[in-house]
DOSE-457185 format. One record per residue (C-alpha): z, y, x. Coordinates in steps of 0.25 Angstrom, whole numbers, plus 5000, padded with zeros to 4 digits. Example, Ala and Ser with C-alpha at 12.3 -4.5 7.8 and 13.67 -1.06 7.14 Angstrom:
% DOSE-457185
503149825049;502949965055;
***
This chain:
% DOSE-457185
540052205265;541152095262;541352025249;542652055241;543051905245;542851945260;543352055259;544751985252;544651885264;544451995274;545752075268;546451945269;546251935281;546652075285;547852075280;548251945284;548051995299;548852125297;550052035290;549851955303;549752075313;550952145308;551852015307;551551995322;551852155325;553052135318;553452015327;553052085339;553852225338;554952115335;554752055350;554552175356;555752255351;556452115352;556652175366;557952285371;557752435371;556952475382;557952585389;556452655397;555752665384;555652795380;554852865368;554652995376;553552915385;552852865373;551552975371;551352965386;551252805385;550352815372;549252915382;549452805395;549352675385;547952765379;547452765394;547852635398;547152575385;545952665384;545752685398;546252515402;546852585416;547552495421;546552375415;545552445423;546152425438;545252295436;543952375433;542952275428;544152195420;544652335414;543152375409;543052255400;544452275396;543952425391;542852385387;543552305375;544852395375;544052515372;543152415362;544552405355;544452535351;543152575347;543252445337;544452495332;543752575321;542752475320;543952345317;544252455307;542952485300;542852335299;543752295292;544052415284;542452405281;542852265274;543352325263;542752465262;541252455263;540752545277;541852595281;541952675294;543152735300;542052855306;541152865293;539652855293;539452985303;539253015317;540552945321;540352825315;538952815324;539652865336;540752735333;539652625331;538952655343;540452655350;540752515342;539452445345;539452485359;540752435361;540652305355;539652255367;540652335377;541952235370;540952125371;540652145387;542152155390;542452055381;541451965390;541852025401;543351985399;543051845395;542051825406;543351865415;544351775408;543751645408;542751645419;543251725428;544551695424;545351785435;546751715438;547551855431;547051815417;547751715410;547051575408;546051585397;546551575382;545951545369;546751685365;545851765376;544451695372;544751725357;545251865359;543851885367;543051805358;543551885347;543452015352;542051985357;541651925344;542152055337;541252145343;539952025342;540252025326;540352175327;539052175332;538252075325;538652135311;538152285316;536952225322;536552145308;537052265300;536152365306;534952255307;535152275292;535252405290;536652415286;537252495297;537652635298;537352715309;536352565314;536052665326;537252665333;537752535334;536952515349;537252375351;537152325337;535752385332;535252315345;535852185341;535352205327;533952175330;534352025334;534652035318;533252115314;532452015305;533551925301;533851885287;534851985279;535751875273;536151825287;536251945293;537151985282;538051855284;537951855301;538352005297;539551965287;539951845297;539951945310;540852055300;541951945298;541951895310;542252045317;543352065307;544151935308;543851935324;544652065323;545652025315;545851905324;546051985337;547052075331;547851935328;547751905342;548452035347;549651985337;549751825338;550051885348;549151845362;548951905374;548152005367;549452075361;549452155372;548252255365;549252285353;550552285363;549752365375;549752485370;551252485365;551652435377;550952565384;551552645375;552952605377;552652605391;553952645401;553952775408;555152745418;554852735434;554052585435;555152585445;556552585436;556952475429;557752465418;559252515422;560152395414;561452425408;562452355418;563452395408;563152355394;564152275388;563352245377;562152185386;562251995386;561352005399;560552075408;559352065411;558151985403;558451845403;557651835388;556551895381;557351975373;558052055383;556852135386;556552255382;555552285369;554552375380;554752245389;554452155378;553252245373;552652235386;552452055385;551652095373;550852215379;550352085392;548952105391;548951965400;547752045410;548551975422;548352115431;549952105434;549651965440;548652035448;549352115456;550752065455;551252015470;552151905465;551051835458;549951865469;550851795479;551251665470;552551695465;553051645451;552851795445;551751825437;551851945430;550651915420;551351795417;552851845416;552351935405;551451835398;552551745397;553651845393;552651885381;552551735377;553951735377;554251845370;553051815359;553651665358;555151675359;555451825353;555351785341;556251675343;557251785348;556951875336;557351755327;558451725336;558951875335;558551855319;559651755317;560751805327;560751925317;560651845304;559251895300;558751765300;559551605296;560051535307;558751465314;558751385328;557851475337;557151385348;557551455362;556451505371;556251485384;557051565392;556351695398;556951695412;556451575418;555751505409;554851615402;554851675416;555151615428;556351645438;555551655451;554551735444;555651825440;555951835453;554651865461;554351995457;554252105466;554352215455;553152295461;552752315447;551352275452;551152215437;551552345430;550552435437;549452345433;549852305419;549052385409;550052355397;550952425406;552052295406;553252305416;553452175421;554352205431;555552245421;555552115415;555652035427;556752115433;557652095421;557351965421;557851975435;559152045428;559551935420;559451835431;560351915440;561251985433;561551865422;561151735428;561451775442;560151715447;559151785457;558451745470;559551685482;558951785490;559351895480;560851865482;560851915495;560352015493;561052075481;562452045487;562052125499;561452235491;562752235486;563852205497;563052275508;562052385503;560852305507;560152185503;560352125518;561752135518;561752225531;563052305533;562952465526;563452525539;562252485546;561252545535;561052665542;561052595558;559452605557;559652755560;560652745571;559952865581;559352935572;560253035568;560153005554;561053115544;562053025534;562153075520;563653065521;563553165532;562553255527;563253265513;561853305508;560253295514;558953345508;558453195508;559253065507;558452965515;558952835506;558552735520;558652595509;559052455514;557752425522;557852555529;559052545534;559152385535;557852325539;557352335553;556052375550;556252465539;557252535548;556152595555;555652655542;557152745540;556852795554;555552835554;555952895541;557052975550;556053025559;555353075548;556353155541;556753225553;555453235558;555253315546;556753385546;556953325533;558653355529;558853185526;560053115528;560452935523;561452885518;561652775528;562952675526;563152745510;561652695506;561452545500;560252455494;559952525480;559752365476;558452395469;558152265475;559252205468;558852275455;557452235454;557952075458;558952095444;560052135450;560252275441;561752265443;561752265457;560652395457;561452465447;562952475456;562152495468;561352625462;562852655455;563352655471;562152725478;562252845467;563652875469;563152875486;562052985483;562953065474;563853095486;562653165493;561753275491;560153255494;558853305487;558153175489;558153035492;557052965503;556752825503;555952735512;555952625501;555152635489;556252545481;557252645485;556352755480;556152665466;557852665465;558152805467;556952885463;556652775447;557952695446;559152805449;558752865438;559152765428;560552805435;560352955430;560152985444;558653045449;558653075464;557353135471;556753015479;555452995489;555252895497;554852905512;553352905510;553253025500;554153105508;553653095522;552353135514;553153265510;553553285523;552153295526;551653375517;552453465521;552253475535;553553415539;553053295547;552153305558;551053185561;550253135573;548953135570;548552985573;547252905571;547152875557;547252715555;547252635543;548752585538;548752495524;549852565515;550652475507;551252535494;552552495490;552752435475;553852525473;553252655480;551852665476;551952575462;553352605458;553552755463;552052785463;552252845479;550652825482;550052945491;551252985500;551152855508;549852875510;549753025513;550953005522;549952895530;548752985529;549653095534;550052985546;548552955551;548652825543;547552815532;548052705520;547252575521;546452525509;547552425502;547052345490;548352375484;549052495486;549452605478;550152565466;549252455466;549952405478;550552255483;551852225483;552352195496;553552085490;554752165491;554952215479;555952175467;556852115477;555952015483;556252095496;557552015497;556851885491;556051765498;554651755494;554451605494;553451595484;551951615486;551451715496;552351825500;551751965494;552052025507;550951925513;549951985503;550252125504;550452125519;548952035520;548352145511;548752255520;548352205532;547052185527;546652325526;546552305542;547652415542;548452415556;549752475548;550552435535;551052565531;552252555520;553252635513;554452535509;555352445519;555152325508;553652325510;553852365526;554552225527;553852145518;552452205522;552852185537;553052045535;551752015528;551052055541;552051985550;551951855542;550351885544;550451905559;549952025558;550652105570;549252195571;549852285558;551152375558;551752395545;552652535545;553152605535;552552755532;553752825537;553552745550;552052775552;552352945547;553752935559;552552875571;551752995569;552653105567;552653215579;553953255581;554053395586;
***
């Protein structure tokens, strides 16, 4: 029981910390809806989010994927909760003598063995964690901080003083329902025997010591540290967006009203973009698995979003002032500029070495989208600074002039079916299925190969398919995902007005990025086509008897998810039935599914020299090989050309790398 001065003190002290909390929630909604309207976010997606952020926090999903990391994590996440009523009876019960959120009955017992039990179980992973941190110290975590030893010590002192003062209370009798606490009335016979005046003190001392240990780490989710992310987690899960991971923001070429395009400053994203920086848990798990930092390249995703935050918790409120006295809400005052975001805050080349295989995004809990923010950034610096990679330039001019990022001639796009009696759309007028061939298809040797055993495949099949030959052109999704939004936008303008000439039930690709372009970005254009790629519908054909296969001796072939097939488009069980269905069982790959590794293509690096650190195709095309598998089987001209390479550049002659449609056309039997 408190004296009335304490309990003065105490109330003090409370509402000293409640002024302080709410100040800095005031200055962080400031920050966040500093940001621009986010045109994805909608309301209607809101009570589905509320259930999934429930799961994800309850259940630590994704935490999970590292299991023995994720059990400590649930053990003091879970902990969190069962103390909850147990913060609130403590200080509540400052002023109001035995008070109890569950009374004095059965459910008041039920919670004190819940309460006391849990205590040792925050304790073990609050052990656990620290054990990790600064002796096992894995290279993902950031470098030890006195922030991350005084939120451990804190949280781990919490639940000591918790239990000392149960254990003294009920050595002295003075504990309701003494039975069930478990852990404490076994800790209270250390106290049997001891004089009552200094229990009574150790008692008072471990009392005050829990509550201003509380009051301190919910200062610590506002000053604000890494540990924000338990207060701006959740939101951030709730306001999560429900688009395609694979459509990006469609800009608005023609706003008159718009300075820039792009993000050149940490203003010009969007309150959602700005809500995920505070929602950075800091856990490292997108560095992990992100292909750009496991090579060596400049990017680090953990560290592009750590620093963003820093600049938005540091310099936003320079802008809010700044903003403040533009509009005459505040007296002329000189505002010190920050450091500029693009370049200084975050690093050109690092801008420039993502792959966009969203690698970061499937594995980040608070469910942060770090792809969007570097491909705006990529937006400024095209379209308003006219800077981008010398290799880029190429490229764009002839995706431009020449329908292709080589710059190869438009009449020759359809040469790779020459003798093959291929039907022309502008013949045909209209075809069940337009097989849309892409750049690689038609351009690239190798991937020639693919576009014909795709042929031998539909009419094997009698499928009613016709191309578009010299009318098709590069959609520039490369050019779009390298900054370039104006050069995607007239292209798509151009390719729609070719499709509306002709009439056709669906659209069949060979390219995973193709299939992104039509079947999640066209409908930013108000358009919605019917699109499969090649894998899921030879698995159709199958399925329905129209494909006939050789049975062969089943052998081991190492499949290789594409990023923007299996982790984009979430195409997973057709390439493999399609395999099965072949005679070639799926080798065991470390990282397959959506889970895969990129193979360095993506984002535009396909038409970008990789001079820095290893080349991801190395590491992807050594990890495949290493599952003793004779084949490479993929399903995207990028990854046939970039994975073939990696086992070249290894002099590996022993292992073939073939597409899927190649390895379904060698073992069709053709009546």
């Amino acid at each position: 029981m408190l004296t009335l001065p304490e309990r003065l003190l105490f109330a003090l002290l409370v509402v000293g910390a409640t002024a302080y909390f709410i100040r800095r929630i005031v200055v962080l909604v400031r920050l966040v809806r500093m940001g621009k309207p986010d045109p994805d976010h909608r309301l209607e997606h809101v009570w589905q989010n509320v259930v999934d952020m429930v799961l994800d926090v309850i259940l630590q999903r994704k935490v999970l994927r590292k299991p023995l990391v994720g059990l400590l994590h649930l053990l003091i996440v879970w902990g969190f909760f069962v103390f909850a009523a147990s913060t609130v009876n403590h200080f509540a019960g400052a002023f109001i003598d035995g008070f109890s959120l569950f009374g004095s009955g059965r459910l008041a017992a039920w919670y004190a063995t819940m309460e006391d039990v849990f205590a040792v179980l925050i304790l073990v992973g609050v052990l656990g964690l620290a054990f990790r941190r600064y002796i096992l110290r894995p290279e993902s975590l950031s470098r030890p901080s006195a922030e991350s030893a005084l939120v451990l010590t804190f949280i781990g002192g919490a639940m000591v003083a918790f239990l000392i003062d149960n254990a003294i209370a009920i050595s002295l009798g003075l504990m309701e329902h003494a039975d069930s606490y478990i852990v404490s009335t076994w800790l209270a016979k250390a106290f049997v025997g001891w004089p009552e005046g200094p229990l009574m003190a150790v008692a008072h001392l471990a009392w005050w010591c829990d509550g201003i240990m509380h009051l301190v780490l919910v200062a610590l989710l506002f000053i604000p540290t890494k540990h924000l992310h338990l207060l701006a987690g959740p939101i951030n899960l709730i306001f999560k967006r429900k688009r395609p991971r694979g459509r990006l923001v469609l800009m608005n070429l023609e706003d008159e009203e718009a300075e820039s395009f792009g993000v050149s400053k940490i203003e010009g994203f969007t309150w959602k973009q700005n809500l995920d920086l505070l929602a950075c848990i800091e856990c490292g798990r997108c560095q992990d698995f992100c292909p750009t930092y496991n090579s060596q390249k400049p990017l680090n995703p953990k560290k592009l979003i750590v620093d963003l935050k820093h600049h938005l918790l540091h310099d936003g409120p320079k802008v809010l002032e700044q903003k403040a006295t533009a509009s005459g809400d505040a007296q002329e005052s000189e505002v010190p500029a920050g450091p500029a975001m693009v370049g200084e805050v975050v690093e050109t080349d690092a801008i420039w070495a993502c792959t966009t295989c969203a690698s970061c995004v499937e594995h980040c809990p608070m469910g942060i989208e770090h792809v969007d923010k570097l491909v705006d950034m990529r937006r400024h610096l095209v379209l308003m600074e006219a800077q981008f990679p010398e290799q880029a330039d190429g490229a764009f001019r002839n995706m431009e002039t020449s329908g292709n990022p080589w710059g190869l001639a438009p009449s020759e796009r359809a040469a790779w079916a020459e003798g093959l009696d291929v039907p022309i759309m502008a013949d045909k007028k209209k075809a069940d299925v337009l097989f849309w061939v892409g750049c690689s298809g038609s351009y690239d040797d190798r991937s020639t190969r693919i576009s014909v055993a795709m042929v031998k495949i539909l009419k094997a099949a009698g499928v009613d398919f016709a191309i578009l030959g010299s009318e098709e052109r590069c959609h520039c999704e490369s050019a779009r995902r390298l900054g370039n939004e104006y050069l995607y936008q007239s292209v798509a303008q151009e390719i729609l007005e070719t499709l509306k000439q002709y009439e056709f039930n669906r659209i069949l690709v060979i390219c995973p990025h193709c299939l992104n372009t039509f079947a999640q970005e066209y409908p930013s254009f108000g358009v919605t086509y019917s699109v499969v790629h090649h894998t899921t519908f030879i698995d159709e054909l199958i399925a329905a008897g129209k494909l006939s296969l050789a049975a062969a001796s089943p052998c081991a072939v190492a499949l290789h998810d594409s990023c923007y097939l299996a982790r984009y488009n979430d195409v997973l069980a057709a390439p493999r039935r399609v395999l099965a269905a072949a005679g070639r069982t799926p080798a065991r790959v470390p990282r397959e599914g959506v889970h895969t590794f990129c193979c360095g293509a993506g984002g535009g690096r396909m038409w970008l020299e990789e001079t820095l650190g290893t080349r991801i195709n190395t590491l992807r095309a050594k990890e495949l090989m290493a599952t003793q598998a004779s084949c490479i089987a993929t399903a995207c001209p990028f990854c046939m050309t970039m994975i073939a390479d990696g086992v070249k550049d290894e002099g590996r002659s022993d292992v073939a790398v073939k597409d899927i449609a190649e390895i379904v056309a060698e073992a069709l039997v053709v009546s």
